[in-house]
N, C-alpha and C positions, 0 to 999 in steps of 0.2 A: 194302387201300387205307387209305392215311392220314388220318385227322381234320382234320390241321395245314392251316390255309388260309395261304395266303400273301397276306402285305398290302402292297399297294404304299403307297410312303411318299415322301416329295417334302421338298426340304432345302429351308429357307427362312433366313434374319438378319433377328433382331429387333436393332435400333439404338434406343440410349439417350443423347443426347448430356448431359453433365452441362456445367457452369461448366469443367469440369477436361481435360473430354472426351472423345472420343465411347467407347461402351462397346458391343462388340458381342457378339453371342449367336448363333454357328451353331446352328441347332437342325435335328432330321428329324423330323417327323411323319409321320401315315398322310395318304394320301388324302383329301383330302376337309374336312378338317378347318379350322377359321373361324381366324380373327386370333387372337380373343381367346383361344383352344386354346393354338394357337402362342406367344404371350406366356406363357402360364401354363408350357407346356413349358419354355420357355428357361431359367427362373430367373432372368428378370431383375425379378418380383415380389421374390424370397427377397433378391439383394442391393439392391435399391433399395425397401424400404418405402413409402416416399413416394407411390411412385406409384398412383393410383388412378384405374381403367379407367373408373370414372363419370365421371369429372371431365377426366382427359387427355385429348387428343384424337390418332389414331393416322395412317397413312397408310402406303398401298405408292409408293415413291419420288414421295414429295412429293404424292402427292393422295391427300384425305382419304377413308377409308373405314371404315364401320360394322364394330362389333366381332364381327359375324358374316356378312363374306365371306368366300368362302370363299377360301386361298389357295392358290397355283400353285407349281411349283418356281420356285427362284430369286427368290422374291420377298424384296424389301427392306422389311420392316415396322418404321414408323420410330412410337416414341412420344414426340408434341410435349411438351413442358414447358408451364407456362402461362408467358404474359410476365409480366416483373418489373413492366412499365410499357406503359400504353395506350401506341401510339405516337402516335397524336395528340396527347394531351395533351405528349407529352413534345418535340415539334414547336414547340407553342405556348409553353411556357416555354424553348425554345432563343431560338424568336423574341422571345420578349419580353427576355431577357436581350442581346438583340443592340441 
């Protein structure tokens, strides 16, 4: 009898959009495994420095969710960038310049 366990594993895309555009990451995990896993597997830590998991804020197709749920196959884990600009303020000096 063999030792070797077999792990099921579930494909998911981390999404990174830049100024430039969007930058995606198929990645496969095991089972089971959270967001934040998934991010770190992708490598889109290694090419985008910047980003930092404290700070951004993530989401599976557009609703936001904590860096430790767990994810499902096919999911689209997207990490927000922060805004350049409140958009209310930026509202207010449109209006005011009108």
């Amino acid at each position: 009898m063999s030792s070797d366990r077999i792990v099921d594993t579930v494909r998911v895309e981390v999404i990174y959009a830049t100024p430039a555009g969007q930058e995606r990451y198929p990645v496969e995990v095991r089972a089971g495994a959270t967001v934040a896993e998934a991010i770190r597997a992708s490598g889109v830590l290694r090419a985008f420095p910047e980003i930092d998991l404290a700070v951004n804020r993530v989401g599976i197709y557009g609703t936001l969710v904590a860096l430790d749920r767990r994810v499902s196959a096919d999911d689209r884990i997207e990490i927000y960038r922060p805004l350049a600009a409140d958009p209310k303020e930026a509202r207010r000096r449109r209006a005011r310049r009108r």
